[in-house]
Biopython code that builds the backbone (N, CA, C, O; Angstrom):
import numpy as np
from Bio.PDB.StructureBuilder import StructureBuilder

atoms = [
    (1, "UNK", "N", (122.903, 110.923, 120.582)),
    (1, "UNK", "CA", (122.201, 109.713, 120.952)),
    (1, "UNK", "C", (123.086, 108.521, 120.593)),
    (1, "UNK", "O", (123.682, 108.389, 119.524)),
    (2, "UNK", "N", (123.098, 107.629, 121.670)),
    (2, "UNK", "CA", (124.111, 106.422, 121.036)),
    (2, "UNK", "C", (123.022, 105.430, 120.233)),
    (2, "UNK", "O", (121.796, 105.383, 120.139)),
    (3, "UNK", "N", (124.294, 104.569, 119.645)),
    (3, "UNK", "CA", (123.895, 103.957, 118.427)),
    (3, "UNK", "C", (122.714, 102.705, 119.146)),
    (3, "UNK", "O", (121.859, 102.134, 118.468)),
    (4, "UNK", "N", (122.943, 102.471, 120.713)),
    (4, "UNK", "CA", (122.098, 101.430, 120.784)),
    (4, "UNK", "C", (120.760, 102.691, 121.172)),
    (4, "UNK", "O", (119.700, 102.258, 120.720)),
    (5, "UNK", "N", (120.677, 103.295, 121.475)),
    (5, "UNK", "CA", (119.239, 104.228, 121.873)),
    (5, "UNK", "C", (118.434, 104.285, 120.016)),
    (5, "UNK", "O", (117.239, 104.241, 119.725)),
    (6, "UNK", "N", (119.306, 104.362, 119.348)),
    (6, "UNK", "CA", (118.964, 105.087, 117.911)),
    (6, "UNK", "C", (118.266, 103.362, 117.499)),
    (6, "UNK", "O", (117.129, 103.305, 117.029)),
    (7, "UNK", "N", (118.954, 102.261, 117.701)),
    (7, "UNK", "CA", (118.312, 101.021, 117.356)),
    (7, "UNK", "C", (116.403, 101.030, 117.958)),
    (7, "UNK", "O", (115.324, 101.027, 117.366)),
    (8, "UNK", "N", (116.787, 101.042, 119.261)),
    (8, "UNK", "CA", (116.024, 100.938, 120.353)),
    (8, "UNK", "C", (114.716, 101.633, 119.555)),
    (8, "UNK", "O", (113.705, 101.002, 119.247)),
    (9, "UNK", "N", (114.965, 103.223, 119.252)),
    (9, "UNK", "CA", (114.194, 104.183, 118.898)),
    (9, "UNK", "C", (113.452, 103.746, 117.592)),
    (9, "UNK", "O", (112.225, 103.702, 117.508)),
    (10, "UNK", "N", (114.183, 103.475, 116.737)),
    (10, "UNK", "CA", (113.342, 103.017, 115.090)),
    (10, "UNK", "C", (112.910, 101.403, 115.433)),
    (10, "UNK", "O", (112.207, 100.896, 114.559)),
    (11, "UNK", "N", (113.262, 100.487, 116.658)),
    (11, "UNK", "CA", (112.171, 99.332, 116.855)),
    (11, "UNK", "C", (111.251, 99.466, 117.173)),
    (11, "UNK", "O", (110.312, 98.840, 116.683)),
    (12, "UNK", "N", (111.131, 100.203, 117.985)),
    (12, "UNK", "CA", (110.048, 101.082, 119.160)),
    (12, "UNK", "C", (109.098, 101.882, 117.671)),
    (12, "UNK", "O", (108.009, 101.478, 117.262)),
    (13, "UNK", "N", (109.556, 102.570, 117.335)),
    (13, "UNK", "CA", (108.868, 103.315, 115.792)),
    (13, "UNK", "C", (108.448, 102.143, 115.203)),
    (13, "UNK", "O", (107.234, 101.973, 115.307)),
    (14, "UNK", "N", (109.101, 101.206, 114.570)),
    (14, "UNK", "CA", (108.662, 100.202, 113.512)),
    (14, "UNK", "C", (107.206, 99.251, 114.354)),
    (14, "UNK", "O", (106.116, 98.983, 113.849)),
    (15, "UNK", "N", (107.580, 99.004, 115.397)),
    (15, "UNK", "CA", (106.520, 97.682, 115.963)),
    (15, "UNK", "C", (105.442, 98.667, 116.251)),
    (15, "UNK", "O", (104.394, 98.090, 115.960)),
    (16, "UNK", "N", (105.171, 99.902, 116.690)),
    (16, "UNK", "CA", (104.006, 100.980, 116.162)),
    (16, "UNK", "C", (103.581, 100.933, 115.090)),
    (16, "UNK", "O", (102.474, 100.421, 114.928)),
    (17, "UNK", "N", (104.390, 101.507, 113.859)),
    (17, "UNK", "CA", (104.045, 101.555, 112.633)),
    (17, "UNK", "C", (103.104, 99.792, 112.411)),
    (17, "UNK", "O", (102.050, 99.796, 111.776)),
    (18, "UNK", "N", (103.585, 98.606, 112.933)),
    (18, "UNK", "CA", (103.215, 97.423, 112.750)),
    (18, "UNK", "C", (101.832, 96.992, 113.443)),
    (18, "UNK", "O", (100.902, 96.365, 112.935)),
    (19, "UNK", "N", (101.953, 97.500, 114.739)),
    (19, "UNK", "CA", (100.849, 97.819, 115.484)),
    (19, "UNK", "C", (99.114, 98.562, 114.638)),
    (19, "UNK", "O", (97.970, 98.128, 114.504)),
    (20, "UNK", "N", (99.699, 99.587, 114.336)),
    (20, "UNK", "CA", (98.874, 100.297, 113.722)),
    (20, "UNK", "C", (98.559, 99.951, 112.043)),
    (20, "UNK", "O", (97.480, 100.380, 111.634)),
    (21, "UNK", "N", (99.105, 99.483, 111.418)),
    (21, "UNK", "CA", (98.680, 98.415, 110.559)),
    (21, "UNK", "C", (97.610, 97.286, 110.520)),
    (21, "UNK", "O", (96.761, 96.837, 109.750)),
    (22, "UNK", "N", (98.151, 97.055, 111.864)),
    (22, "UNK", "CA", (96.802, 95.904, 111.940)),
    (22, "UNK", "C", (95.627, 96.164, 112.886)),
    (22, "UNK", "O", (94.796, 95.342, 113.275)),
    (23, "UNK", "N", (95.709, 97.332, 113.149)),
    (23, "UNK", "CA", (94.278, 97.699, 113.556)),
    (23, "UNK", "C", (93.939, 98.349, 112.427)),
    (23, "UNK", "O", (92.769, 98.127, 112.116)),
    (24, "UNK", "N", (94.367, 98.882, 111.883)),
    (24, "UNK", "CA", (93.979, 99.325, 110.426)),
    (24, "UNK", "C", (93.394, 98.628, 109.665)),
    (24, "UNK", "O", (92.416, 98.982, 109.008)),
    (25, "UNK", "N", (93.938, 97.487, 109.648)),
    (25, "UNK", "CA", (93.102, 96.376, 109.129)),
    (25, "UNK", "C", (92.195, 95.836, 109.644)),
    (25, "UNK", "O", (91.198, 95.548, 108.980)),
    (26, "UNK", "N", (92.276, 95.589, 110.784)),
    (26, "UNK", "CA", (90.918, 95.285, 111.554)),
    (26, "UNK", "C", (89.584, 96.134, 111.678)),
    (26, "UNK", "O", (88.379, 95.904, 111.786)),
    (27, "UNK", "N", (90.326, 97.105, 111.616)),
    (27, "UNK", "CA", (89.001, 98.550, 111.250)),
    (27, "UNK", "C", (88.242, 97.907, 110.002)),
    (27, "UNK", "O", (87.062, 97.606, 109.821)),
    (28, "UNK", "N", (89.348, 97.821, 109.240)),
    (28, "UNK", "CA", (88.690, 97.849, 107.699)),
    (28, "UNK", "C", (87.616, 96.324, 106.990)),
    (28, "UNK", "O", (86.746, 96.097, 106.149)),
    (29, "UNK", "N", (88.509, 95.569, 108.114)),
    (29, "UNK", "CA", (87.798, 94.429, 107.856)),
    (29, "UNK", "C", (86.557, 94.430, 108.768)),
    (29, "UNK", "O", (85.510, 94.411, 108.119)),
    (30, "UNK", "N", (86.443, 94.443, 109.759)),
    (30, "UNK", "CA", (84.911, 94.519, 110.144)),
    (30, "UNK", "C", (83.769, 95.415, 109.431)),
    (30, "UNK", "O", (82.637, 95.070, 109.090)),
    (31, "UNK", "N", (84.472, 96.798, 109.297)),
    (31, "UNK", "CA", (83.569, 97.271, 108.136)),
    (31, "UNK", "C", (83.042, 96.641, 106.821)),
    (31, "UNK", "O", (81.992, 96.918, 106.243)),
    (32, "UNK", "N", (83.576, 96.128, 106.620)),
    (32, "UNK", "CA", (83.594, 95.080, 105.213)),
    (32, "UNK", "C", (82.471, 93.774, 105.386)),
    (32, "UNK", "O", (82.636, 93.020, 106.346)),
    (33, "UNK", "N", (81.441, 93.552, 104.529)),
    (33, "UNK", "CA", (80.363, 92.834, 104.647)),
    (33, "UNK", "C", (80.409, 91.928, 103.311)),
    (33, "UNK", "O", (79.426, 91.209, 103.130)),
    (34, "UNK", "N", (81.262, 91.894, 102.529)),
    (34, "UNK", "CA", (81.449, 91.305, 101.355)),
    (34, "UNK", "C", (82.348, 90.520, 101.469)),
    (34, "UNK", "O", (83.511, 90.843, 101.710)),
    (35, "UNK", "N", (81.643, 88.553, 101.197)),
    (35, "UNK", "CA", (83.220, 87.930, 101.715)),
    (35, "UNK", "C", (83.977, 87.771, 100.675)),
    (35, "UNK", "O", (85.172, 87.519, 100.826)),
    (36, "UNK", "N", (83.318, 87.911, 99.229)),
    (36, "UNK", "CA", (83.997, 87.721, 98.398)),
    (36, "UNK", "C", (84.915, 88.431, 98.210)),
    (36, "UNK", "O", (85.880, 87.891, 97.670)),
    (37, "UNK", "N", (85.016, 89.680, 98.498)),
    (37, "UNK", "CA", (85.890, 90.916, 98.842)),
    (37, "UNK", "C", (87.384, 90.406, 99.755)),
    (37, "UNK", "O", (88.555, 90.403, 99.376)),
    (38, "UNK", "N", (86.857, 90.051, 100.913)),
    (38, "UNK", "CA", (87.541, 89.263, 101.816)),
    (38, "UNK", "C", (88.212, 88.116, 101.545)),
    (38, "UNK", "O", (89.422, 88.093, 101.774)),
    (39, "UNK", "N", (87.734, 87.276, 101.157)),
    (39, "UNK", "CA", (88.789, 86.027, 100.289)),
    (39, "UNK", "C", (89.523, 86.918, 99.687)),
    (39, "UNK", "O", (90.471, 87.282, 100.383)),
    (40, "UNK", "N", (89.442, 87.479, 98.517)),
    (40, "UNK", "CA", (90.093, 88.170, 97.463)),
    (40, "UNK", "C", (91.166, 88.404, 97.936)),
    (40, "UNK", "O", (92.185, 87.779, 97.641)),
    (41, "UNK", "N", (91.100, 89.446, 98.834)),
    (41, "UNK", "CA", (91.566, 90.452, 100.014)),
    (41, "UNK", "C", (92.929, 89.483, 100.914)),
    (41, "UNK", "O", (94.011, 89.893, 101.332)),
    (42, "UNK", "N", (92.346, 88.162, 100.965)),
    (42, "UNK", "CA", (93.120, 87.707, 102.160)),
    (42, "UNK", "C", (94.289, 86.740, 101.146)),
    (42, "UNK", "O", (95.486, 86.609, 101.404)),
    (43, "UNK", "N", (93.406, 86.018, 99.719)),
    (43, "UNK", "CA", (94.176, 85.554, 98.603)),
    (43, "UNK", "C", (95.644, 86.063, 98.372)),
    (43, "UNK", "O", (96.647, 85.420, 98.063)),
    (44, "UNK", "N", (95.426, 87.835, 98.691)),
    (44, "UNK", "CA", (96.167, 88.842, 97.666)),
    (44, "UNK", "C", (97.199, 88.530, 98.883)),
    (44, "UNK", "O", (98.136, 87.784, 98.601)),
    (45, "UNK", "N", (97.081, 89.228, 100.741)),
    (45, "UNK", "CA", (97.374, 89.382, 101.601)),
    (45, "UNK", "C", (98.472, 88.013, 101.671)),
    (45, "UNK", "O", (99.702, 88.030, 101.670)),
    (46, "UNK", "N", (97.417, 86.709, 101.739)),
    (46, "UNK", "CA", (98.475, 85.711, 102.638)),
    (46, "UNK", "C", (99.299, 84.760, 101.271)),
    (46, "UNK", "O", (98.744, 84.768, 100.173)),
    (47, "UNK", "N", (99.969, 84.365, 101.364)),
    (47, "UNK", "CA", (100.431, 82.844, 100.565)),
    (47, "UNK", "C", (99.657, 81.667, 100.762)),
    (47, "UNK", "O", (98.947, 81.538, 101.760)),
    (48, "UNK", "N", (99.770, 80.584, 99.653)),
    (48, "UNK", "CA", (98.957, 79.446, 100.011)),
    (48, "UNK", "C", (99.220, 78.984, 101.314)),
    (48, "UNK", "O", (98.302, 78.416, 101.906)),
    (49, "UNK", "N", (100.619, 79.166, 102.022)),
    (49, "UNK", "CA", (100.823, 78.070, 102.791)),
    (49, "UNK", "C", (99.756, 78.640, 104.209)),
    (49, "UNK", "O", (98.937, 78.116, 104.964)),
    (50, "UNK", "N", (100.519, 80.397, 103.945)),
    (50, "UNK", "CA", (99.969, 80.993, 104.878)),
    (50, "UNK", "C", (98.348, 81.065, 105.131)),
    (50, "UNK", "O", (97.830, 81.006, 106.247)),
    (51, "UNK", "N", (97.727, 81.187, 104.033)),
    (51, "UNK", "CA", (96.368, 80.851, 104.168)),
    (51, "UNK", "C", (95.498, 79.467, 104.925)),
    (51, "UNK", "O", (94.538, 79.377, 105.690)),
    (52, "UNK", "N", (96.662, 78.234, 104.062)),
    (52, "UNK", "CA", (96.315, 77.034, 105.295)),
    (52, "UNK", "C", (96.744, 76.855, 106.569)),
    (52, "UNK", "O", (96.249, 75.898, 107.165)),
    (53, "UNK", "N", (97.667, 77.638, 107.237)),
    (53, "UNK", "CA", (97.872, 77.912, 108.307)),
    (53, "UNK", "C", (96.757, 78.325, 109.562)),
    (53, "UNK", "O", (96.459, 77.998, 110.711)),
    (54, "UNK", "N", (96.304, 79.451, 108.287)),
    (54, "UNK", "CA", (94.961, 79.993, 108.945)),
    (54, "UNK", "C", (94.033, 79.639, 109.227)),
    (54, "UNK", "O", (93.514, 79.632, 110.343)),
    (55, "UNK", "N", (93.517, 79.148, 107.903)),
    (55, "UNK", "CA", (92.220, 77.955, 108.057)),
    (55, "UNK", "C", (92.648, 77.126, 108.710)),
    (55, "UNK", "O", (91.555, 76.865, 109.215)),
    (56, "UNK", "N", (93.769, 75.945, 109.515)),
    (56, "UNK", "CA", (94.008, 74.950, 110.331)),
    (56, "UNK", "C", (93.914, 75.703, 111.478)),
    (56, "UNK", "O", (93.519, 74.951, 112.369)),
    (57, "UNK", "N", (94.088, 76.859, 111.911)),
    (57, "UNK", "CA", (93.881, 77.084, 112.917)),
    (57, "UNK", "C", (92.611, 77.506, 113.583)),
    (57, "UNK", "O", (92.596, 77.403, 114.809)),
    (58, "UNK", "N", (91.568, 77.953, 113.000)),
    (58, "UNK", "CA", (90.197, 77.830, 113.218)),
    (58, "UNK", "C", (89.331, 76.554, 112.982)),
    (58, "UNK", "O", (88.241, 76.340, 113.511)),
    (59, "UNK", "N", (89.967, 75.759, 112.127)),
    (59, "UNK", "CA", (89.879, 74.026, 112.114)),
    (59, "UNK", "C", (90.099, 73.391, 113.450)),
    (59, "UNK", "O", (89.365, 72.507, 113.893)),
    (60, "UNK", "N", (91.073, 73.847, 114.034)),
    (60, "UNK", "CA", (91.214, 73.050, 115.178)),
    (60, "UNK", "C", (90.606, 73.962, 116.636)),
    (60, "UNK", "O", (90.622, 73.551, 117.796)),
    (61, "UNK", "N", (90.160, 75.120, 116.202)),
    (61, "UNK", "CA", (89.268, 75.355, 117.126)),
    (61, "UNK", "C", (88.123, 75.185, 117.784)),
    (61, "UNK", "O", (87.850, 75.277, 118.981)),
    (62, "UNK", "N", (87.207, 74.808, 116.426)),
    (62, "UNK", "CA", (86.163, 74.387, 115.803)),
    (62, "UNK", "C", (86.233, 73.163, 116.896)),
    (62, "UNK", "O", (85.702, 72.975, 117.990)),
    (63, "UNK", "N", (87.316, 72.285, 115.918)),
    (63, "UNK", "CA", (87.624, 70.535, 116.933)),
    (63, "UNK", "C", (87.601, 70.707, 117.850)),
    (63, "UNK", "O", (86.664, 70.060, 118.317)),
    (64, "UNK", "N", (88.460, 71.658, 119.143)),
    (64, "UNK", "CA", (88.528, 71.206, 120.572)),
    (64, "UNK", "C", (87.050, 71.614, 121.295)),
    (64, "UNK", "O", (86.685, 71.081, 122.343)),
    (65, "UNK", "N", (86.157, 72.760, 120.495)),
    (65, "UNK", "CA", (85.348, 73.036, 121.027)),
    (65, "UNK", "C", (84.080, 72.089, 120.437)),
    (65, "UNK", "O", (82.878, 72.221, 120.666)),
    (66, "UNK", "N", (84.516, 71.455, 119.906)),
    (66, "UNK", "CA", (83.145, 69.821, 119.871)),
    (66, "UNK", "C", (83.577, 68.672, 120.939)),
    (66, "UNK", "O", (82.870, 67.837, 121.504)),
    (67, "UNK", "N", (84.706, 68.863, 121.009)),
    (67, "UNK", "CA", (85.205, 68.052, 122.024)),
    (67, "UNK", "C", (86.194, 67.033, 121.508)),
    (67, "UNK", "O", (86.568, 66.240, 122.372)),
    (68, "UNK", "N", (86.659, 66.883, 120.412)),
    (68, "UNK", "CA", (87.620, 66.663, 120.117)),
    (68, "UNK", "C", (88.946, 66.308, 120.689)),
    (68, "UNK", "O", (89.688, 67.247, 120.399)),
    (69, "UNK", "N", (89.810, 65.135, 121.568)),
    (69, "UNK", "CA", (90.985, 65.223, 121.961)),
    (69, "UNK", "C", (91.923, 66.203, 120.910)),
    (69, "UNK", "O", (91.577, 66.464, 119.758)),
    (70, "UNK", "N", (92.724, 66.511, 121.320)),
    (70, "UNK", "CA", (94.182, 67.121, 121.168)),
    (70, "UNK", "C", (94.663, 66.424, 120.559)),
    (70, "UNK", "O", (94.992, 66.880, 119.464)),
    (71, "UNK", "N", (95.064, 64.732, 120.859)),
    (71, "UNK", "CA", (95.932, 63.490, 120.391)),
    (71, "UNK", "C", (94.922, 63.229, 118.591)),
    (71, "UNK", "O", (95.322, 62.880, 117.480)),
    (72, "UNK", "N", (93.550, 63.613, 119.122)),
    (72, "UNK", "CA", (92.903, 63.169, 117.793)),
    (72, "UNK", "C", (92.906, 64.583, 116.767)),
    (72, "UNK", "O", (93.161, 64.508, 115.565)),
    (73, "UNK", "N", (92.715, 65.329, 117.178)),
    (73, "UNK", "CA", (93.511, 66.454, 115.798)),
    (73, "UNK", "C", (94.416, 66.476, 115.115)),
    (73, "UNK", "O", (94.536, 66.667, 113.905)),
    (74, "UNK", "N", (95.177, 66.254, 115.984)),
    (74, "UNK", "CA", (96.745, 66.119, 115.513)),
    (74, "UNK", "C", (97.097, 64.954, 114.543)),
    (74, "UNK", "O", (97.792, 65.081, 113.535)),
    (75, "UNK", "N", (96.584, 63.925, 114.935)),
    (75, "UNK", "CA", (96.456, 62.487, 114.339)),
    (75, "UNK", "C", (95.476, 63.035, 112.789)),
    (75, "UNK", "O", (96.124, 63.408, 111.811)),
    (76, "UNK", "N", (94.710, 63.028, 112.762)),
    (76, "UNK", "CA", (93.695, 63.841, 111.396)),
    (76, "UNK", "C", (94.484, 64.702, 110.817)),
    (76, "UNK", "O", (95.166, 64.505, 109.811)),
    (77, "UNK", "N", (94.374, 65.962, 111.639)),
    (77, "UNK", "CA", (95.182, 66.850, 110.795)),
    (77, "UNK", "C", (96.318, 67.251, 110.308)),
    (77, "UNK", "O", (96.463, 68.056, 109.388)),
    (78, "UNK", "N", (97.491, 66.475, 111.159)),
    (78, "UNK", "CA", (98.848, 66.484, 111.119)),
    (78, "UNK", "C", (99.326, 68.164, 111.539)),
    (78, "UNK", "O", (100.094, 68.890, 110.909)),
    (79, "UNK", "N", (98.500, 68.500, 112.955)),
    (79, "UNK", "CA", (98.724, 69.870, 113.554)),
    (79, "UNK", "C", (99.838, 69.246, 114.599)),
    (79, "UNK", "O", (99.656, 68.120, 115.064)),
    (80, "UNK", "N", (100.755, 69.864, 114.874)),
    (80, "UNK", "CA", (101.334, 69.774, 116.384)),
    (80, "UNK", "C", (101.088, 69.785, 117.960)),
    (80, "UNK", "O", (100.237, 70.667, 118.069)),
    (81, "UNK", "N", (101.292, 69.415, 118.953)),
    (81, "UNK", "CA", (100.693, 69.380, 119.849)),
    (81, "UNK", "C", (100.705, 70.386, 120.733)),
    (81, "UNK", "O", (100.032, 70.653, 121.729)),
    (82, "UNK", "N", (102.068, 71.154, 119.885)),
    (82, "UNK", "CA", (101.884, 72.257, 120.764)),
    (82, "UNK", "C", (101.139, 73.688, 119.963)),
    (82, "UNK", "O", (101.067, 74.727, 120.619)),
    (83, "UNK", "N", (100.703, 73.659, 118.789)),
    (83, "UNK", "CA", (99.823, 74.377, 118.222)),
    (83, "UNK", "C", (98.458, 74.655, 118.894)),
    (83, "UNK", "O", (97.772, 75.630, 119.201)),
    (84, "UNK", "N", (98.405, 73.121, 118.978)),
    (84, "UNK", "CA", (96.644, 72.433, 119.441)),
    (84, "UNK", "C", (96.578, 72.857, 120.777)),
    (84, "UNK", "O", (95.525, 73.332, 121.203)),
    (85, "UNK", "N", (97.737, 72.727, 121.615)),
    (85, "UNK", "CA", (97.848, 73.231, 123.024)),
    (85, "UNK", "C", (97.229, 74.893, 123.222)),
    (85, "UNK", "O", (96.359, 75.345, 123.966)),
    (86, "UNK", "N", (98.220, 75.605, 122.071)),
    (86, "UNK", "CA", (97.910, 77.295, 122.357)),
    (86, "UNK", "C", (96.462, 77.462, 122.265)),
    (86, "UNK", "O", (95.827, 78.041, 123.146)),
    (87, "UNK", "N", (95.806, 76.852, 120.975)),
    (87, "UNK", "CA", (94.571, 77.017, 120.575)),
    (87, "UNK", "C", (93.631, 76.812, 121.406)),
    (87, "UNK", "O", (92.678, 77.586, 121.316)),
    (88, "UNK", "N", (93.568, 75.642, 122.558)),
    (88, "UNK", "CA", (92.692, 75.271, 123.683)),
    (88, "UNK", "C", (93.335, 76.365, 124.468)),
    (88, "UNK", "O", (92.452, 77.165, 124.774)),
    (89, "UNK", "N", (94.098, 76.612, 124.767)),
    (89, "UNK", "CA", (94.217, 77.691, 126.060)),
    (89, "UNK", "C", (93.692, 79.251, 125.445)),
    (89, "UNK", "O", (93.094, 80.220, 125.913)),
    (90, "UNK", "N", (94.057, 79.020, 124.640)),
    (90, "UNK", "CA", (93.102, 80.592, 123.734)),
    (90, "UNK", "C", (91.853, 80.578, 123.988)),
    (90, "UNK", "O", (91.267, 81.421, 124.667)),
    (91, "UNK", "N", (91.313, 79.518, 123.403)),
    (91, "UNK", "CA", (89.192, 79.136, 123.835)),
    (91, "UNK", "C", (89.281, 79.183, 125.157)),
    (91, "UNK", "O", (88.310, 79.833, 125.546)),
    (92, "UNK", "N", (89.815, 78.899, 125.897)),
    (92, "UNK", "CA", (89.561, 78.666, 127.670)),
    (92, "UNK", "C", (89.671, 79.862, 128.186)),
    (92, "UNK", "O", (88.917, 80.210, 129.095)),
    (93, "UNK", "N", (90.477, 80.551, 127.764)),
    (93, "UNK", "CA", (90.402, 82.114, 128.355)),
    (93, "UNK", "C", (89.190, 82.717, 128.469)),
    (93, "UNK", "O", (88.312, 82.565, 127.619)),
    (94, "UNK", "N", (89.038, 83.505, 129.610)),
    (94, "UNK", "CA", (87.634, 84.517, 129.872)),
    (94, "UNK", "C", (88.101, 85.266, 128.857)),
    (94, "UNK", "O", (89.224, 85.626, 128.504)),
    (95, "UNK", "N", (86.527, 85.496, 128.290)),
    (95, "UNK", "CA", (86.660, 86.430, 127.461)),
    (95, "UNK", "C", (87.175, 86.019, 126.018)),
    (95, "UNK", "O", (87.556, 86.726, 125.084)),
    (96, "UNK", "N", (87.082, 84.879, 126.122)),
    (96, "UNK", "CA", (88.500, 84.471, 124.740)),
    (96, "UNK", "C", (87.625, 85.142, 123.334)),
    (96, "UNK", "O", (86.399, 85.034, 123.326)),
    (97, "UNK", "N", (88.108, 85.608, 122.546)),
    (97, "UNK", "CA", (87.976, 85.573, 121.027)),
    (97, "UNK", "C", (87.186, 84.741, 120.417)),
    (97, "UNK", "O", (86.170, 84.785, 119.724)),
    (98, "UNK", "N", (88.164, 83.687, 121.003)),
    (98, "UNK", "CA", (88.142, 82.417, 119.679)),
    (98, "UNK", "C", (86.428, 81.747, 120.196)),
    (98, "UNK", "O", (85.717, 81.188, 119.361)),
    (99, "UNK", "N", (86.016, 81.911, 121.537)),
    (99, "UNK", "CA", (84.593, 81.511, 121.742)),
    (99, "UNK", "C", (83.797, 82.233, 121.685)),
    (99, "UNK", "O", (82.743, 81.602, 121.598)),
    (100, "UNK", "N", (83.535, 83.788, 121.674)),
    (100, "UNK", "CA", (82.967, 85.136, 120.767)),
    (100, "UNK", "C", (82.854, 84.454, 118.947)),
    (100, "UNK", "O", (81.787, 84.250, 118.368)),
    (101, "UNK", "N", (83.787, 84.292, 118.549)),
    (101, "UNK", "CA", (83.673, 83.994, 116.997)),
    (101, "UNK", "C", (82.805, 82.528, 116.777)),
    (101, "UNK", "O", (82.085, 82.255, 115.817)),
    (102, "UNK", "N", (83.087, 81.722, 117.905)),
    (102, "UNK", "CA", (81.878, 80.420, 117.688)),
    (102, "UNK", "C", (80.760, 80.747, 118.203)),
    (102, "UNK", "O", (79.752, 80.177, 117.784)),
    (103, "UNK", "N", (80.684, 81.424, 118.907)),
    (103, "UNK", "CA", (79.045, 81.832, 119.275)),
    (103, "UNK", "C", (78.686, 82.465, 118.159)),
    (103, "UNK", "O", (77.835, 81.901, 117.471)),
    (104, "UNK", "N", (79.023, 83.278, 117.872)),
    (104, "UNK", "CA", (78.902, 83.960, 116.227)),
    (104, "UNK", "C", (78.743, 82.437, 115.209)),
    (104, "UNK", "O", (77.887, 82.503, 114.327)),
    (105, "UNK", "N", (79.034, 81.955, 115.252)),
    (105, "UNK", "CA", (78.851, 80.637, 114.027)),
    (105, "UNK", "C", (78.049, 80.258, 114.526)),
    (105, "UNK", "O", (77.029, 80.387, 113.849)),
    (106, "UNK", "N", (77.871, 79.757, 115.528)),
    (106, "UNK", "CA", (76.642, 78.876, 116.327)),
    (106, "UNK", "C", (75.605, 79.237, 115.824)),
    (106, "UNK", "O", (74.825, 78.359, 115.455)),
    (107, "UNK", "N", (75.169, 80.976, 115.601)),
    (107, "UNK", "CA", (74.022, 81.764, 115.867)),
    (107, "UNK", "C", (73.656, 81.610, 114.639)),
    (107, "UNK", "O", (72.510, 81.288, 114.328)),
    (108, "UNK", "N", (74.737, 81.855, 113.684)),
    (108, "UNK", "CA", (74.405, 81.844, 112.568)),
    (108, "UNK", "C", (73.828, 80.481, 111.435)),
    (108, "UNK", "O", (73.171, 80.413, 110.397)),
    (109, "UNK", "N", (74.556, 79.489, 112.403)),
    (109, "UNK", "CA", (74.169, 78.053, 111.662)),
    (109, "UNK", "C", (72.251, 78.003, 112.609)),
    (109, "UNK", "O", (71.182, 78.034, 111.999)),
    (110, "UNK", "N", (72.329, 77.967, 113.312)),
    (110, "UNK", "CA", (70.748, 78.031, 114.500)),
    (110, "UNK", "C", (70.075, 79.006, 113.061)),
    (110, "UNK", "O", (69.545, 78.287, 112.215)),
    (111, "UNK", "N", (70.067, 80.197, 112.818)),
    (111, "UNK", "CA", (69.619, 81.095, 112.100)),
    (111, "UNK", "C", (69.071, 80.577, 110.407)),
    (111, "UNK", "O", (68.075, 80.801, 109.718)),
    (112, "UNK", "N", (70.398, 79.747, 110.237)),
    (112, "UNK", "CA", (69.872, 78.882, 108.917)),
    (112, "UNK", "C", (69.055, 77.891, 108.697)),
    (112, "UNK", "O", (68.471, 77.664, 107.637)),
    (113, "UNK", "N", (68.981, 77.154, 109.893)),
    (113, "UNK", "CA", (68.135, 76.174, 109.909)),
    (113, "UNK", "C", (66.997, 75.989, 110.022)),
    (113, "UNK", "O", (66.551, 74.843, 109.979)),
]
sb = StructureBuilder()
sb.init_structure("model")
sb.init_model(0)
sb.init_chain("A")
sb.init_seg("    ")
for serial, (resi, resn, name, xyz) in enumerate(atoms, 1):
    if name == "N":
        sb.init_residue(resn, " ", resi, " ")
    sb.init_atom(name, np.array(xyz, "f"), 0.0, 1.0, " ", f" {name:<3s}", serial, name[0])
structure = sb.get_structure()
């Protein structure tokens, strides 16, 4: 086997192995009903920075879907425009995720009140 097939072969292996990691995790986290568990969990998992990364990015999801400009997030939050860009085209998608997980909040704030 040449040396570029043998590269090819253990990337192809590794981004599986990477693949399957994070459904692994995703398994594990939906099973999981404890958020304190979950902070803990995500504490251990991400870095500070990486953690505010995270939270800004459901921050500004939150924003475009109240209606929020783009120019005014960015301005508040000091997000980029092309961050804020991906994030609205993510919510706009059929089917998107990111508006599954606010209907999920929606229901749940309606539920508390």
């Amino acid at each position: 086997m040449s040396t570029q097939a043998v590269k090819k072969t253990k990337k192809g292996t590794a981004q599986k192995s990477l693949e399957e990691s994070f459904l692994e995790l995703c398994r594990l986290i939906a099973e999981t009903d404890d958020e304190r568990f979950i902070r803990d969990f995500f504490g251990c998992l991400f870095t500070p920075a990486e953690r505010k990364d995270f939270a800004n990015r459901w921050l500004l999801v939150k924003e475009i879907d109240k209606g929020t400009t783009q120019r005014e997030i960015a301005r508040r939050f000091g997000m980029s425009l092309c961050k804020i860009t991906r994030g609205s085209r993510e919510l706009h998608k059929d089917g998107s995720a990111f508006r599954r997980m606010l209907e999920k909040l929606k229901s749940k704030q309606t539920q508390t009140k």
